[in-house]
N, C-alpha and C positions, 0 to 999 in steps of 0.2 A: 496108820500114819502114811505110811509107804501109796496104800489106794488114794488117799486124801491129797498127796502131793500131786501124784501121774493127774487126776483129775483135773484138779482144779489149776494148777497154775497159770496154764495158758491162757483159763479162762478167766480166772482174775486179773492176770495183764491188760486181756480184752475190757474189762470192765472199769480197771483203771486208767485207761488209755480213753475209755468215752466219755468217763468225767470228766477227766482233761481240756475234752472236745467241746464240754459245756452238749451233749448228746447227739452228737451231729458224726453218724455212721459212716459218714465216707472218709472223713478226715480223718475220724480213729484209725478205721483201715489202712489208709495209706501210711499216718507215722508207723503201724505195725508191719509193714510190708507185705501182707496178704491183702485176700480178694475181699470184698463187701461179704459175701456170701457166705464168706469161712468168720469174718467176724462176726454177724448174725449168727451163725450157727455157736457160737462161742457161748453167744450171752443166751440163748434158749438153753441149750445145753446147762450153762450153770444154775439157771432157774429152775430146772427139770430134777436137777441133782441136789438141790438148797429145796425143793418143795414150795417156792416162792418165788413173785412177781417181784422184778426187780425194774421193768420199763412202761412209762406210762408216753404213748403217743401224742406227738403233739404236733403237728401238722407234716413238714417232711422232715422235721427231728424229734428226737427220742428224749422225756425227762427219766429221772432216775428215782427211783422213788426212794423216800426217805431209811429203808431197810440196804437201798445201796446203796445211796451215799455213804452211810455211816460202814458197810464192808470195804468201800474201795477205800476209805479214807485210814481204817485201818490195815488195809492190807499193803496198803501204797510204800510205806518204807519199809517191810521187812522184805517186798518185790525188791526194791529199786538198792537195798545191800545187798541181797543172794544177786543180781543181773553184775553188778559193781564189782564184787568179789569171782564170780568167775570170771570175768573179765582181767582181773586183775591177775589171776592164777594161771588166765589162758596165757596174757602175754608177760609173764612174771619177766622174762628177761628180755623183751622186747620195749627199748622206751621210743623206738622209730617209725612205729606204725600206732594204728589206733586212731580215736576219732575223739575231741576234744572240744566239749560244749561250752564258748566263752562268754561271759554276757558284761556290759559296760553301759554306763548312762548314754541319753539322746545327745548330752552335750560336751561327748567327749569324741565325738569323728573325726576328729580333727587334731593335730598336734604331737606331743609325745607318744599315746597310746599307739596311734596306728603304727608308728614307726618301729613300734617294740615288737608288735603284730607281724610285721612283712620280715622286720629280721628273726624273728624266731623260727617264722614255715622257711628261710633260705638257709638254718641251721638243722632243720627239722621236716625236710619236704614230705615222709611220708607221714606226719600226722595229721589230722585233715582236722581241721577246725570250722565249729558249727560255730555263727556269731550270734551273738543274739543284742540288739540296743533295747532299755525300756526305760522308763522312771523307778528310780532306786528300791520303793516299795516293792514292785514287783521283783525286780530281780530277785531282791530277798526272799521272797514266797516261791519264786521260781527253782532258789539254792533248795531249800528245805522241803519241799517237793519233787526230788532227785530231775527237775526239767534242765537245771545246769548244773556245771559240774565247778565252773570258778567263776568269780566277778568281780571286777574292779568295782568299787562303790565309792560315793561322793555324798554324804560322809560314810563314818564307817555303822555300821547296823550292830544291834546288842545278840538279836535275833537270829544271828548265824558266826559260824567260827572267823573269824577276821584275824590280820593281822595290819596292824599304821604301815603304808610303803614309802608314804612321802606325804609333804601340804603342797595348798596350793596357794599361792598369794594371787591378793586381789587387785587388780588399779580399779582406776576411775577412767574409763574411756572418752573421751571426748571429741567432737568434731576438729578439724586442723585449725576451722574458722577459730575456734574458741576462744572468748580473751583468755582463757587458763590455761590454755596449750601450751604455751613456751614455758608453764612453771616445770621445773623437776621433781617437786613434792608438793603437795594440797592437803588441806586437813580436810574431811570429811564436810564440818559444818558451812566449810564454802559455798556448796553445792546446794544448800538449803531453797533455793528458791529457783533450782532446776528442775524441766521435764525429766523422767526418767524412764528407762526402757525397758523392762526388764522380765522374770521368768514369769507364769503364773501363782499362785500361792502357795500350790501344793509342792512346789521345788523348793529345798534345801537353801539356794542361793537367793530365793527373793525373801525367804525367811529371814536370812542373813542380813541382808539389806537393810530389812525396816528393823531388823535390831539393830544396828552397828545407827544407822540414820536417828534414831529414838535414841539413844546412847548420845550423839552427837547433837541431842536439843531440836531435832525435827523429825516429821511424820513426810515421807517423799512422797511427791505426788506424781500417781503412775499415770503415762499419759498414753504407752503401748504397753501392751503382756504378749510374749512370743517365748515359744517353746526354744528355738536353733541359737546359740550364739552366732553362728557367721551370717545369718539375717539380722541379728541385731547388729552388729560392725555394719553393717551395710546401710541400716538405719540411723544410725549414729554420723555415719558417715553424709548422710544425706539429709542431716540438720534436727531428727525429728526430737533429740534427746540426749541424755547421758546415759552411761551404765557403770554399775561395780563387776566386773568382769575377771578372769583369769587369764595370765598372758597367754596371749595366743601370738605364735612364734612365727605365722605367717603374714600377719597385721592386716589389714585393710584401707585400702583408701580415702582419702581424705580425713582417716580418724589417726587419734595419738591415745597411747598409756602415760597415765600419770600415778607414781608412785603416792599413795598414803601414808600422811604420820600424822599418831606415832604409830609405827609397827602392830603386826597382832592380826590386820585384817586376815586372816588366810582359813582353810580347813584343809581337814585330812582326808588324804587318799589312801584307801585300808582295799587290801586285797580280801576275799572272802572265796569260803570253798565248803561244798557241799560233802553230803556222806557217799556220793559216788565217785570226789574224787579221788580213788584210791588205785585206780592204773597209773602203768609207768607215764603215760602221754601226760596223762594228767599231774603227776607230779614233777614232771618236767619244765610242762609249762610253769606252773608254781616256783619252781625255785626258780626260774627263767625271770619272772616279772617282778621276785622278792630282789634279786640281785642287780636288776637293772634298772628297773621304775627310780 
């Protein structure tokens, strides 16, 4: 056991680190902080030691062949608890220092979160915070592949530990022109015979959309698909459409929120955390965002 550990460890990191990379040797290197050279030497090494080809060439990156995919993939979490736990034992009574991988959707840069963000590193300066933005699928597969360590998600995933931190209510965005600007409340099926602006399909909120729209006796007709909400404010603002949107606390020009009823339009904002978050930093942040979100 004892030779099987000194051996192999580093070298499976190596290994799991360049599937990651999707087989691209310089990029594994670098997130490993060593040279090209020491990682190459890594993965010969462990082929030499396994008796088996584990890299199949393929122009200036490396595929993995099917004998290693199937090792990194199980070596990948009992790696990424043994890194987690000495970590966590290294700074057992340290919650001030440490490095904490946060990841949050494309369409939250804006608003609440950040602001949670910049007061938490002016309570917490030596934690150093890795960000990461993606679409909520990935982050999920990102927790569960120890690549992060916590995630706000919109909605919450089945697929990783969560907890609900808050919702989010929705308006109905509209230009200032709008004849429906000056309402204070609008019912969904008003809007039936508007352009609308909205996410692509694979996001949460344009799912939402054509449900809540279908619900209300119409199918919306998408006239833009845009990934950023404060390009769509900026759209909306400059006539091209409408949106079901989240408030956004810094608004935009020319456009207004208009409340929907009845009630209900909203989702959940679930915090999520991986099996490496178990350092003090990491729990830090955690109860930091459960208590302020």
């Amino acid at each position: 056991m004892d030779q099987w550990l000194s051996l192999l460890a580093p070298q499976l990191r190596a290994l799991d680190e360049l599937a990651a990379q999707d087989g691209h040797m310089t990029r594994a290197a670098e997130r490993l902080g060593i040279p090209q050279s020491s990682m190459s030497r890594r993965i010969h090494a462990l082929e030499k030691t396994l008796g088996i080809g584990l890299l199949i060439q393929d122009g200036r990156t490396v595929r993995l062949t099917p004998a290693a995919v199937r090792l990194a993939e199980r070596a990948r979490d009992p790696l990424h608890a043994l890194e987690a736990t000495i970590e966590s034992i290294a700074g057992e009574a340290d919650a001030e220092h440490g490095t904490v991988r946060l990841g949050f959707p494309l369409t939250m840069g804006s608003g609440r979160l950040p602001t949670l963000v910049a007061e938490f590193h002016r309570r917490a300066p030596g934690v150093r915070l890795q960000i990461t933005q993606a679409h909520g699928s990935q982050l999920a597969a990102d927790l569960k592949a120890g690549e992060l360590d916590v995630a706000v998600m919109i909605p919450a995933s089945d697929q990783v530990r969560h907890s609900v931190i808050g919702t989010q209510t929705i308006h109905a965005v509209l230009p200032a022109s709008h004849r429906l600007a000056t309402r204070r409340r609008l019912r969904l099926s008003e809007l039936r015979d508007e352009p609308f602006i909205a996410n692509p399909v694979t996001y949460n909120l344009r799912q939402l959309t054509e449900t809540w729209c279908e619900q209300a006796g119409f199918t919306p007709r998408i006239a833009v698909e845009i990934t950023e909400f404060a390009t769509m404010h900026e759209l909306i603002g400059r006539g091209l459409g409408i949106a079901l949107l989240p408030h956004d606390e810094r608004g935009a020009p020319d456009t207004v929120e208009v409340a929907l009823t009845p009630s209900g339009y909203e989702r959940q904002i679930a915090l999520a955390w991986g099996p490496t978050a178990v350092t003090p930093a990491a729990r830090r942040l955690t109860s930091f965002l459960r208590e302020r979100y």
